[in-house]
C-alpha positions as protocol buffer text, in pm:
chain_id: "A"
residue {
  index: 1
  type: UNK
  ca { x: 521 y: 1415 z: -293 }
}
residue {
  index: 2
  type: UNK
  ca { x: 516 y: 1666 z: -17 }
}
residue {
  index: 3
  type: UNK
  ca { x: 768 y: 1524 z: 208 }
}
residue {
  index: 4
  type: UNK
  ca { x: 1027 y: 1485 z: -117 }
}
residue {
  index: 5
  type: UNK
  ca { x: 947 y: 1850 z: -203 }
}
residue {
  index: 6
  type: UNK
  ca { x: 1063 y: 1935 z: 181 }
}
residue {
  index: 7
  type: UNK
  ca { x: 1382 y: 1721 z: 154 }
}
residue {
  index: 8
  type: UNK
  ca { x: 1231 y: 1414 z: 318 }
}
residue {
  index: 9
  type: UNK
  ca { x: 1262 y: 1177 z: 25 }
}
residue {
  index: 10
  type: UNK
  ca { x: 1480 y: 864 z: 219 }
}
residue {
  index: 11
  type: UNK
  ca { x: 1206 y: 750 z: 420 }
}
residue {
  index: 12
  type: UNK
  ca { x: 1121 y: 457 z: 220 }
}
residue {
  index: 13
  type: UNK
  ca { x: 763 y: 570 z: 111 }
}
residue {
  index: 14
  type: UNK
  ca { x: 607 y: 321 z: -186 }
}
residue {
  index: 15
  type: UNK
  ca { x: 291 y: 394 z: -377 }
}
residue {
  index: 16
  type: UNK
  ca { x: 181 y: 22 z: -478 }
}
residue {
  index: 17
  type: UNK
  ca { x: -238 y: -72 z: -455 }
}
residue {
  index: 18
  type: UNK
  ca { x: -140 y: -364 z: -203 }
}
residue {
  index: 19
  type: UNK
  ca { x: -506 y: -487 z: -192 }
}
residue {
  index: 20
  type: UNK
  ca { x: -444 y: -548 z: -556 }
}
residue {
  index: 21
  type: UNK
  ca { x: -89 y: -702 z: -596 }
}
residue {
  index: 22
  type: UNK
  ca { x: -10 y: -747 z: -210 }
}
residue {
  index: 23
  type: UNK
  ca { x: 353 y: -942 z: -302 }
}
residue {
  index: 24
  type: UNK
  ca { x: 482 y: -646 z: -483 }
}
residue {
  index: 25
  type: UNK
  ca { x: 565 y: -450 z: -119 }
}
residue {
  index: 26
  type: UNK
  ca { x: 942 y: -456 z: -116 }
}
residue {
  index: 27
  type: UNK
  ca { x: 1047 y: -491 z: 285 }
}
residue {
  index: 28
  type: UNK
  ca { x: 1258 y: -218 z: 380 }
}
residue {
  index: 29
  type: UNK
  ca { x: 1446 y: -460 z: 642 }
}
residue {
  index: 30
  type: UNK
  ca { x: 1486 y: -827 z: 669 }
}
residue {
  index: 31
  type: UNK
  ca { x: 1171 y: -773 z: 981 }
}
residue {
  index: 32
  type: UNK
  ca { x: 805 y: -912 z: 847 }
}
residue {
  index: 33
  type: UNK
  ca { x: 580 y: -624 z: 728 }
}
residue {
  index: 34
  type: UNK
  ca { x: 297 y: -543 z: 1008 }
}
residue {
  index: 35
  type: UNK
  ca { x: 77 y: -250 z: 967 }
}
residue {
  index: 36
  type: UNK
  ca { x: -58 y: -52 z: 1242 }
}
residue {
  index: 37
  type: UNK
  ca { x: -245 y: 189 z: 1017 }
}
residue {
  index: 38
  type: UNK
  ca { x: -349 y: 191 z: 670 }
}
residue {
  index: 39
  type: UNK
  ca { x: -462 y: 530 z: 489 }
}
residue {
  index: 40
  type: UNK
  ca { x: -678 y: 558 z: 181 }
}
residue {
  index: 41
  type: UNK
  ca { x: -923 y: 708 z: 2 }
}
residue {
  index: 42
  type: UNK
  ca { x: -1260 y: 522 z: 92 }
}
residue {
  index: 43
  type: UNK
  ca { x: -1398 y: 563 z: -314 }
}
residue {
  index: 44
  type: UNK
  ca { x: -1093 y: 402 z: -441 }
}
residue {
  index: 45
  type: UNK
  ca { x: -1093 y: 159 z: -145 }
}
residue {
  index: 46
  type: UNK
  ca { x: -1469 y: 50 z: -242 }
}
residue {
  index: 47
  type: UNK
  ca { x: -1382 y: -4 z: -595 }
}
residue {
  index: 48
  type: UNK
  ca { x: -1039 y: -217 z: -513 }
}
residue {
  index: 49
  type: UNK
  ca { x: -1223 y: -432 z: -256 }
}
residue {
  index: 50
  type: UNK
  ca { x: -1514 y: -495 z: -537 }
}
residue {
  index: 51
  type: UNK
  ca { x: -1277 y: -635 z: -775 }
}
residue {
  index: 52
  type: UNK
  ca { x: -1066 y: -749 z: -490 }
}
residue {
  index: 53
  type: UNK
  ca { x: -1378 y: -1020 z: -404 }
}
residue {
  index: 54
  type: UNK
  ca { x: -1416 y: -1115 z: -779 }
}
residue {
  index: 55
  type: UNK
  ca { x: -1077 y: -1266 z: -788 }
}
residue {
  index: 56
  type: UNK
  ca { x: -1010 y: -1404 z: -455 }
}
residue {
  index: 57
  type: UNK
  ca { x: -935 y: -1740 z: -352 }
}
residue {
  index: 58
  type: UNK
  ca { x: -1102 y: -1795 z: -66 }
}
């Protein structure tokens, strides 16, 4: 929200919970998504990764 407030809103940003629905991350460019970095709040993190285990095929 901060960086559309300060007229920064073409960047591309996406709010999605991509442990949780990991296909629903649009590409920007026809290049393969890689992630250097990946911010979050730990508490939310902890409770994504808990249900995250009960529905994963392994």
């Amino acid at each position: 929200m901060n960086m559309i407030l300060h007229g920064d809103g073409h960047s591309g940003i996406q709010q999605i919970n991509s442990l949780e629905k990991p296909n629903d991350v649009k590409p920007l460019t026809d290049q393969q998504l890689k992630f250097d970095v990946i911010v979050t709040n730990c508490h939310f993190l902890k409770l994504s990764l808990k249900k995250l285990a009960k529905t994963a095929k392994l």
